[in-house]
C-alpha positions as CSV (number, residue, x, y, z in Angstrom):
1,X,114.9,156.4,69.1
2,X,114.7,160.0,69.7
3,X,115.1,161.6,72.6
4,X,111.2,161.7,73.8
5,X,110.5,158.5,72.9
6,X,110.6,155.8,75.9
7,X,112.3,152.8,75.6
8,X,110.2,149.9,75.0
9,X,110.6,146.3,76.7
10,X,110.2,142.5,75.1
11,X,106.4,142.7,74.7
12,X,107.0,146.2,72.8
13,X,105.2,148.2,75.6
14,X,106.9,151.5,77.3
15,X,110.0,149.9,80.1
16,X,109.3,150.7,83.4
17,X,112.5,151.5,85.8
18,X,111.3,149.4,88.3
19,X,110.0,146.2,89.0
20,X,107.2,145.2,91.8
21,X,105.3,147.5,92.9
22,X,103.9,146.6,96.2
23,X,105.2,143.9,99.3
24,X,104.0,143.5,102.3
25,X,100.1,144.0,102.6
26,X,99.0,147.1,104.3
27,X,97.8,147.8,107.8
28,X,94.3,149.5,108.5
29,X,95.7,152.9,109.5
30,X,97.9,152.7,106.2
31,X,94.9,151.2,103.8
32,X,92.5,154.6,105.7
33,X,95.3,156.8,104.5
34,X,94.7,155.2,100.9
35,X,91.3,155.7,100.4
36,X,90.9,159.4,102.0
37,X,94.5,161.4,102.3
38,X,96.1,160.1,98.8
39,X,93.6,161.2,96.2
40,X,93.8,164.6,97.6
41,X,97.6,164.7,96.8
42,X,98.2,162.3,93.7
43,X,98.5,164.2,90.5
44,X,97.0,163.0,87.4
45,X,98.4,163.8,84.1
46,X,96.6,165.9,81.6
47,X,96.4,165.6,77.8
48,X,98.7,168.5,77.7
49,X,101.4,170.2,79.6
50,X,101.1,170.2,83.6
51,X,101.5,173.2,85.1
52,X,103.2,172.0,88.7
53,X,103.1,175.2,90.4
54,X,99.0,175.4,90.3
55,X,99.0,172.5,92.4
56,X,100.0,174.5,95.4
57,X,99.9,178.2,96.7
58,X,102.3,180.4,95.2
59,X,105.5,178.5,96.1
60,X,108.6,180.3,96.5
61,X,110.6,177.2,95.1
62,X,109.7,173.7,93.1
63,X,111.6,170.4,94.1
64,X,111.5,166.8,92.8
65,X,112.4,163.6,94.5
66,X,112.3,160.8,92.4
67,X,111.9,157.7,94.3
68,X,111.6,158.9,97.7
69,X,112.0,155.3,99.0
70,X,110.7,155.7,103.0
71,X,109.8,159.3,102.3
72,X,112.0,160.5,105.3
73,X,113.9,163.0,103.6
74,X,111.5,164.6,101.6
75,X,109.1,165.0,104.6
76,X,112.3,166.7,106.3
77,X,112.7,169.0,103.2
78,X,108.7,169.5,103.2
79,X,108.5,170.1,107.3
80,X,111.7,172.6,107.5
81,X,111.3,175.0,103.6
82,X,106.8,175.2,104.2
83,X,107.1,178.5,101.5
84,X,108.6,175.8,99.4
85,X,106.4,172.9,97.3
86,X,107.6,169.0,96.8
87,X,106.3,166.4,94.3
88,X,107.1,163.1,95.2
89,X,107.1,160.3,92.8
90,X,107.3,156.7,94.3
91,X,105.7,153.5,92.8
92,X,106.2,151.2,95.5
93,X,103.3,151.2,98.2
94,X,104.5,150.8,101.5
95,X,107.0,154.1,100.5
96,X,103.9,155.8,99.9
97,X,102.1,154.5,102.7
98,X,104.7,156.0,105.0
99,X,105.0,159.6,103.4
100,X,101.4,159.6,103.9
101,X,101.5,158.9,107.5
102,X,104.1,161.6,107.8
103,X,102.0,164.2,106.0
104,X,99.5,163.0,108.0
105,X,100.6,163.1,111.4
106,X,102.9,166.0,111.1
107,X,100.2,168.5,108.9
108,X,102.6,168.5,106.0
109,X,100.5,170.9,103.5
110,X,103.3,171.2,101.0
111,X,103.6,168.1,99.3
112,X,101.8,166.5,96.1
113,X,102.5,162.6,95.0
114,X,102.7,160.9,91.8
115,X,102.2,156.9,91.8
116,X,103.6,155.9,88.5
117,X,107.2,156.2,86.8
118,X,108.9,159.6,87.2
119,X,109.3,159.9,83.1
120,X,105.9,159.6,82.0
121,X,106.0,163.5,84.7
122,X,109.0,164.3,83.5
123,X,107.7,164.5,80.2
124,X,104.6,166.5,81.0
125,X,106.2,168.9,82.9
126,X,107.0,172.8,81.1
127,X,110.4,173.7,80.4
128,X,112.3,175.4,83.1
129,X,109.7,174.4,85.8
130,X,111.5,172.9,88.6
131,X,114.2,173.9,91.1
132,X,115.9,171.1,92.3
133,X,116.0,167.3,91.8
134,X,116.5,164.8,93.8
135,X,117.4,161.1,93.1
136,X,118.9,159.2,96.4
137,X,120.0,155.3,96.1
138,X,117.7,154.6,93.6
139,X,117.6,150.6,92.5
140,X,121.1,150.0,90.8
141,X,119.9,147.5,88.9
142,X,123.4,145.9,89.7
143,X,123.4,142.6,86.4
144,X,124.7,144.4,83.2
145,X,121.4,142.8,81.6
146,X,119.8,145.0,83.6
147,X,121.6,148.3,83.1
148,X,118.7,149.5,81.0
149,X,116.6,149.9,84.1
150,X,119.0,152.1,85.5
151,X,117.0,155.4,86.0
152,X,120.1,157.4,84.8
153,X,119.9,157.6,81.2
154,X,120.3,160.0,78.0
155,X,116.5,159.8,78.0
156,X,115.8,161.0,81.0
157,X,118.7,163.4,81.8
158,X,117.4,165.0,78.3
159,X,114.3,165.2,80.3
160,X,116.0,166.5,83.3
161,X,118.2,169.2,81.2
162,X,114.7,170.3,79.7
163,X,112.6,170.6,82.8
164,X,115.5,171.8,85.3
165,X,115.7,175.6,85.3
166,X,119.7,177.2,84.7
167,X,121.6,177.3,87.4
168,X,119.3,174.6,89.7
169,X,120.5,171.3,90.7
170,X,120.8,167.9,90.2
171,X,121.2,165.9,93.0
172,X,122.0,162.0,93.0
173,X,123.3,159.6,96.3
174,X,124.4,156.2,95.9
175,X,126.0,154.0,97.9
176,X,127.1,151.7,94.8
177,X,130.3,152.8,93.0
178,X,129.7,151.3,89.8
179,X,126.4,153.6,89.5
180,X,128.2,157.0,90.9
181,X,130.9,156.0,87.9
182,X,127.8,155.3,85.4
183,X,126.4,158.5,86.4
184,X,129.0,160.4,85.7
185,X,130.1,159.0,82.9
186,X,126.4,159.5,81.0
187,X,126.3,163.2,82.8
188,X,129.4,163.9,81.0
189,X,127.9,162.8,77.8
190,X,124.9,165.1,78.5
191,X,124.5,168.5,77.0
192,X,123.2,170.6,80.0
193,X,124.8,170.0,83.0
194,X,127.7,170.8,84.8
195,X,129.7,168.7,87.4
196,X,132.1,170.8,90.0
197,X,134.3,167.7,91.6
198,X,135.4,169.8,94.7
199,X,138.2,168.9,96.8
200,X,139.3,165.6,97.2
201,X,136.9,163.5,98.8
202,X,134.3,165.7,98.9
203,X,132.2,163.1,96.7
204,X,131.5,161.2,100.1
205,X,130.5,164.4,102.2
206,X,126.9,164.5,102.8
207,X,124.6,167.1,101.5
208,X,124.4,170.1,103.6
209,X,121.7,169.4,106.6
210,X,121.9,165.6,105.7
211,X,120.2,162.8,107.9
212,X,120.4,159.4,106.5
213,X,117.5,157.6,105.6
214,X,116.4,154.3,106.3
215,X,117.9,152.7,103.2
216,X,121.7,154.3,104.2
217,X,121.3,153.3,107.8
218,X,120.8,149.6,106.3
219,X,123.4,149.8,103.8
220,X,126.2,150.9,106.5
221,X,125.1,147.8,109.2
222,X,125.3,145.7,106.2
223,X,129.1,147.2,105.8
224,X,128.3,149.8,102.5
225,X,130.6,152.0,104.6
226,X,130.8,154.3,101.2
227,X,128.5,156.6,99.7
228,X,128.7,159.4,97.0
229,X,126.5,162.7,97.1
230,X,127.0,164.1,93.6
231,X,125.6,167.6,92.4
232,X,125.1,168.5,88.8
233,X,124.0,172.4,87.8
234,X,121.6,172.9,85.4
235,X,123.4,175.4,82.6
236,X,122.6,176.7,79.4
């Protein structure tokens, strides 16, 4: 398999790196917000190369979040950098539903969405194009069978090497050990990144401005006292 070509699953078709996509049904306000906000944000992939920055209005800088869960902290990112511009990519719906009510409510004009996995954009996207990456608790995928599904991969850190400009930033929270150590280990593997480890401990300090989302609040009443805020450069 070479670098740019996905994985495939059982039935031979392209493996996604998740699994359902939606839960509980929708509300009205949420299933209005569907029909008439969404389509003017979701991008749709061309035949060729994407160029992200047309989607918005000269943007002074171009971040990621891959899996944005909730949507709380990218809507924080959006509301507080507005010269900036944010691509979200989530799959699951009631994530999406709730970014859109944020955008909504709070006139968020800076943010673009894509529904489907993050590789198929990754792959679209031009060399170089993107600032900053963010990947926060994504699924661990915790069964060794299911390792595969793990988001962090050669494949798509070769993606994230090619589309991450030098000297921006990979950013990755977890609040599972075993993926912080699988993280690092594949990272180390990977030509194109570089990992600073700090002082002691600093692997658990939060990122700089950091509120915790929904998903951290829930993993620290469920006694996930422990999370790790890693930060790879992008070099040459």
């Amino acid at each position: 398999m070479t670098p740019r070509q996905n994985p495939l699953n059982a039935a031979g078709e392209p493996r996604a790196f998740f699994g359902r996509r939606s839960g509980k049904r929708l509300h009205r306000g949420h299933d209005v917000l569907f029909r008439e906000l969404l389509p003017e944000l979701a991008i749709s992939l061309p035949e060729g190369v994407l160029d992200p920055r047309a989607l918005f209005e000269n943007p002074k800088r171009l971040t990621l979040e891959i899996g944005y869960g909730g949507g709380e902290h990218l809507a924080r990112q959006a509301r507080t950098h507005p010269e900036d511009a944010y691509i979200g990519c989530e799959v699951f719906t009631g994530g999406i539903a709730k970014l859109l009510q944020a955008i909504d409510e709070e006139e968020i004009g800076n943010v673009r969405l894509f529904t489907d996995d993050a590789l198929k954009l990754l792959q679209k996207l031009p060399d170089a194009s993107l600032d900053e990456v963010y990947l926060l608790y994504p699924d661990p995928w915790p069964k060794t069978r299911h390792h595969k599904r793990r988001f962090v991969s050669p494949l798509t850190l070769a993606e994230l090497a090619r589309t991450i400009r030098p000297g921006g930033k990979f950013n990755f929270a977890t609040d599972i050990e075993d993926y912080a150590d699988w993280t690092l280990a594949h990272i180390l593997r990977a030509p194109g990144f570089v990992f600073e480890p700090g002082k002691p401990g600093s692997w658990h300090e939060p990122y700089p401005g950091w509120e915790p989302t929904r998903y951290e609040q829930k993993a620290r009443r469920e006694g996930r006292l422990k999370s790790f805020y890693l930060t790879f450069e992008r070099r040459d």
